[in-house]
N, C-alpha and C positions, 0 to 999 in steps of 0.2 A: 504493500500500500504506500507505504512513505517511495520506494523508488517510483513510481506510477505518479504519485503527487509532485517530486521534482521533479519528472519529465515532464506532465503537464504546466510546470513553473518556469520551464526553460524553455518550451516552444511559443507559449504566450508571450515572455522576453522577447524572446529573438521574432516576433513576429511584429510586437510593439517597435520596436530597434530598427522593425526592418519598414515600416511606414516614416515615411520624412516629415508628416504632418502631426505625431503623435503630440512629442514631447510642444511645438507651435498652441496646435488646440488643447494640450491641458493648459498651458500657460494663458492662455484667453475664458478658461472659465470652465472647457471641457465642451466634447463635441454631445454627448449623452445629455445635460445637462442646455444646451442649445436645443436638442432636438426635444426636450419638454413641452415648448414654448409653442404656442400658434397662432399667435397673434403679434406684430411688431407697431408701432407709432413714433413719430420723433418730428422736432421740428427741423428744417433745413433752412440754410440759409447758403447760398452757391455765391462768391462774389469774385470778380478779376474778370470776368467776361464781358461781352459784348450788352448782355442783358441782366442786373445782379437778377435771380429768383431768389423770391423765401417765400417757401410754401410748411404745409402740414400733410407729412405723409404716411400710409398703412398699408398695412402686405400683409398677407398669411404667407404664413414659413413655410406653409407646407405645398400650396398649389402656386404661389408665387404670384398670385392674381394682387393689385396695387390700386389704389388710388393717392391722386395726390389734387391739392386745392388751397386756394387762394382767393382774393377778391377780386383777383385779374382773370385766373384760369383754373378750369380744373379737369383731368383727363383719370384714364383708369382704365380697367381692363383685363385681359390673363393670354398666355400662350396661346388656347386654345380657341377663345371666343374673339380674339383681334384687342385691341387701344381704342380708344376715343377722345377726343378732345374738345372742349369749348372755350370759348368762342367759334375759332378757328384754326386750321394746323398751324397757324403763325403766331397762336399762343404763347408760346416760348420762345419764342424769337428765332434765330438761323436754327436754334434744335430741333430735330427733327422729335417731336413728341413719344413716341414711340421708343426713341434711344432714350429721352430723359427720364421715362417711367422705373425704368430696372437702370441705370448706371452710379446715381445716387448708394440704391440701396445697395448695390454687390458690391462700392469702395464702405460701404459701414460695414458689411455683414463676412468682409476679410479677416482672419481664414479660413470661418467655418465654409463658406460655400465652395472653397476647395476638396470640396468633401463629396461634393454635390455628384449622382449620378453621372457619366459623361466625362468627369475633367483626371486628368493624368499628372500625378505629379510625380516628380522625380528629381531625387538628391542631386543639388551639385556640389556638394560641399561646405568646405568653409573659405571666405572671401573675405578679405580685405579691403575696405572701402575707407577712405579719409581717415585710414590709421585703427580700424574699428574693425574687429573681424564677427562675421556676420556667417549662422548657418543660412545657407542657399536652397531657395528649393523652386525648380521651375515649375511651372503648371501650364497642361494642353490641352487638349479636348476632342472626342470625339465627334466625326462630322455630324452627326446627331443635335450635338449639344448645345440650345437654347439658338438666341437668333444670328452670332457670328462664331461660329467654331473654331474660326482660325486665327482667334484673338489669343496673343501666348502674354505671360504672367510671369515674371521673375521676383520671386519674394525674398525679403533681404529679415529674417529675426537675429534680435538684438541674442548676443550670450553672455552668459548665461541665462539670461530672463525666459528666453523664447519669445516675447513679443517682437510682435509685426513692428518695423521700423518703417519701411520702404518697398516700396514694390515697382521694378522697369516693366512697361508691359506696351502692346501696341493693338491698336483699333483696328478693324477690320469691317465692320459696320455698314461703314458708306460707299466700298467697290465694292464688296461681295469675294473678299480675301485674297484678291489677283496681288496686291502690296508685296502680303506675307506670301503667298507663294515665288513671286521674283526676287525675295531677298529685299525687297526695297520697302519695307514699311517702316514707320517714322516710330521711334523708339520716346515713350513720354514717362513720366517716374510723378507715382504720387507718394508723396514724406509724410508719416502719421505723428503728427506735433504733438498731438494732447489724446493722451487713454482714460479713462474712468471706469470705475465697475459700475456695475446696474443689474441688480436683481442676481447677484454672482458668474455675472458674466463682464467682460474685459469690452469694454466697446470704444471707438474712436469719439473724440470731441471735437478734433480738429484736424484738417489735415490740409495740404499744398500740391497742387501742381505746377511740377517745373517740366524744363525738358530733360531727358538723360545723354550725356554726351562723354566719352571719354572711359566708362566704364562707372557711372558716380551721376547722382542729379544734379543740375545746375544750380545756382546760387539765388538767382531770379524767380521768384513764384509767378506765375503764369495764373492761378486762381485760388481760391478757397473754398471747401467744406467746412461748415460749422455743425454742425448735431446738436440739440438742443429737446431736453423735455420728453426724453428716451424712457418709454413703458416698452414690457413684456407682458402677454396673458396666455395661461394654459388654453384661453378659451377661441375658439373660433372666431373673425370676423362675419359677421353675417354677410352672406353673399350678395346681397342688396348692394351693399356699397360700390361693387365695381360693376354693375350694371351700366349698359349706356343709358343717358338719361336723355331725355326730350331734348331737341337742339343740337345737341351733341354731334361731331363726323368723326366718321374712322380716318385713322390715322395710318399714313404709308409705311409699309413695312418695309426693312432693307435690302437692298440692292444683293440679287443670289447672283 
């Protein structure tokens, strides 16, 4: 019995050991412990762009369906059933509505949605960036996976903490992945300023985008995420909420 008990204590180890995301998502609150949760809300506030937004936004964690709203605009929607937006698709400004529904929430909801059905991660080690050595871990995606699969993800966690520092990653979105298949897509780096717990989970308060250049983020923030007013509920969003509503248009999906 005790030999049986440490070989089941050693292949659980080694199997722990052997996922690059383990020690990441305990260090964030735990992935068990996320997946409790079915309900998200938080305020945003997006500024350095062409357009600031600050809305109030909600997701269920589990079908990923969103709504987000404002006094200007409000749009919402799920994988399955399409996006909607009011007034008009130029509600957000150059954003295509559709990409600003889920981009918010997957730079807060890092690293647990590297976890997500579809995405591949895999160790690169440890790196050195501005004197600071960082575990590495890339993340990919199967063609399958959500509306740009060929968006890749390089996450930079602090050590020994395991928290998420930085993450190099690139868009795929608006060609329909031809970038990232010629080698040529534009490499952009978002820096997580400020973490907070909530509800015993590790979540983002603030965070930068710059560009990435050199091996390392640039010095210049390009925009801001703020997060603000972050609940969790075991309970369900009522499906009402991401309903299209009277008025409301569908919103253009991305370029395949």
């Amino acid at each position: 019995m005790l030999r049986t008990l440490s070989l089941s204590l050693l292949l659980s180890t080694t199997l722990l050991a052997a996922d690059p995301l383990a020690a990441p998502l305990q260090a964030h609150g735990g992935l068990e412990h996320w997946r409790k949760f079915r309900q998200l809300t938080y305020d945003l506030r997006w500024s350095g762009g062409p357009m600031p937004l600050e809305d109030r936004q909600l997701f269920d964690l589990v079908t990923r369906a969103g709504r987000i709203q404002c006094e200007r605009y409000a749009l919402g929607g799920s994988f399955v059933d399409g996006v909607w937006v009011m007034p008009n698709e130029q509600a957000v400004g150059s954003m295509p509505a559709r990409f600003y529904l889920w981009t918010p929430f997957y730079f807060f909801s890092l690293p647990f949605v590297f976890a997500d059905p579809g995405a591949m991660p895999k160790s690169q080690g440890v790196k050195s960036v501005g004197g600071v050595e960082y575990e590495v871990v890339e993340v990919r995606f199967k063609a399958s996976a959500g509306d740009a699969p060929d968006d890749t993800y390089v996450a930079y966690f602090e050590r020994p903490s395991g928290r998420l520092k930085m993450v190099c990653y690139t868009v795929s979105y608006f060609d329909g992945g031809e970038s990232a298949r010629q080698g040529k897509a534009r490499q952009n780096a978002i820096v997580y300023e400020e973490w907070h717990e909530v509800q015993g989970l590790v979540v983002p308060k603030k965070a930068t985008f710059r560009d990435w250049k050199d091996g390392q983020p640039g010095s210049a923030q390009r925009g801001t995420l703020e997060f603000s007013q972050v609940r969790f509920s075991e309970t369900a969003p009522t499906p009402g909420n991401f309903e299209k509503p009277a008025g409301a248009v569908l919103a253009s999906g991305p370029k395949k």
